[in-house]
C-alpha positions in Angstrom: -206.0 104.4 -101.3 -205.7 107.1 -98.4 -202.0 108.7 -97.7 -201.0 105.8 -94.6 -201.9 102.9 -97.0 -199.7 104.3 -99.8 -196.9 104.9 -97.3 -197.2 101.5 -96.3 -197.2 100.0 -99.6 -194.2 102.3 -100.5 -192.8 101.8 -97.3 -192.5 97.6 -98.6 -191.5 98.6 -102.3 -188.8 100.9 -100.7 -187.0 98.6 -98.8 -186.9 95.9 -101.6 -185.6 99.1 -103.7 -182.8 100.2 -101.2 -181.4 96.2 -100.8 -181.3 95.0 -103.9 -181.4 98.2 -106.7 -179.6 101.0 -108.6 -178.5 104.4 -106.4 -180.4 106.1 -108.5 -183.7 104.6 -108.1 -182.5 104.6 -104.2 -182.5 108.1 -104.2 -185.7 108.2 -106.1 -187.2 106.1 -103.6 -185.7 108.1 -100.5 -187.2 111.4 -102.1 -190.4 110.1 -102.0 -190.7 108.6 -99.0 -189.8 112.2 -97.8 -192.8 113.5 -99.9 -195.3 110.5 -98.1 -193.9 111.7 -94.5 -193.7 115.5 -95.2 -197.8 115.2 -96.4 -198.0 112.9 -93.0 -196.5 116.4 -91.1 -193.8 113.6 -89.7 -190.7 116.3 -90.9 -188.0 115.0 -89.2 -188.7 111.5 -90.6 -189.4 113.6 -94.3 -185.6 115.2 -93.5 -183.5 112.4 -93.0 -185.5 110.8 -96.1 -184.5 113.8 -98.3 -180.9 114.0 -97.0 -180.3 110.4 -97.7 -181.5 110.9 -101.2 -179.5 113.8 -101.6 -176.4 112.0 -100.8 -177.2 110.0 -102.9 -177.9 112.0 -106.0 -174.4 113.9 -105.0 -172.4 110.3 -105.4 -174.3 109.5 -108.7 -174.0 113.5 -109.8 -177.4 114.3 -110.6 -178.3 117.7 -110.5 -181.6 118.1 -112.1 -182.8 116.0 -108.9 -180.3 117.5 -106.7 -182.5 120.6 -106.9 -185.4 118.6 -106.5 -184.4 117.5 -103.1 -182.9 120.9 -102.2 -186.7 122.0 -103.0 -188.2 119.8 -100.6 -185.6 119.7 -97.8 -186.5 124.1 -97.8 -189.8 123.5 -98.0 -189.5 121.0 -94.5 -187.6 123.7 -92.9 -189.7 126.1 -93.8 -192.9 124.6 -92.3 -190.8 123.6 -89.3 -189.7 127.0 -88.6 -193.0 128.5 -89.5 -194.2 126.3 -86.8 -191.2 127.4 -84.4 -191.7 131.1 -84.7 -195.6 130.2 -84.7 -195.5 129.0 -81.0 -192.6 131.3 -79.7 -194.9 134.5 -81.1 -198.2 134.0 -81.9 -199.7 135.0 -78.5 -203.4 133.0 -79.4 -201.2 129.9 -79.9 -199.6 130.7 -76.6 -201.9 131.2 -74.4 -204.3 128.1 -75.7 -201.0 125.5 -75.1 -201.1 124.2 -78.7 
């Protein structure tokens, strides 16, 4: 099972998850759905996954996976803005238009 079938399959499990369970396994299943779309490269979607985990795991005061989610949401930023400064100064990446 490649990356897009387990989103999808996820993706099904996730939204039975978020109507009808616990916070916790909520934010569980928020965090990695951000872990599915960050591996897709889709980090905005992968951001607003992790953020609404993380407010999640603030309201049920979990900080072992509040650190977790901090990780991750760095780690998005990081290969966001890596990308940013990539295309702003990397004079290859500006001249071929990519």
């Amino acid at each position: 099972m490649g990356v897009g079938a387990g989103a999808i399959a996820l993706s099904t499990g996730a939204r039975y998850i978020i109507e009808y369970g616990d916070r916790y396994s909520q934010a569980r299943t928020y965090h990695q759905l951000g872990m599915v779309a960050q591996e897709l490269r889709e980090y905005e979607q992968a951001r607003s996954h992790y953020q609404q985990a993380l407010d999640i795991i603030i309201e049920v005061g979990d900080r072992y996976s509040q650190s977790s989610t901090y990780y991750q949401l760095g780690k998005v930023l990081e290969e966001t803005d890596r990308r940013w400064w990539i295309t702003k100064h990397d004079t290859r990446v500006a001249k071929s238009g990519h």
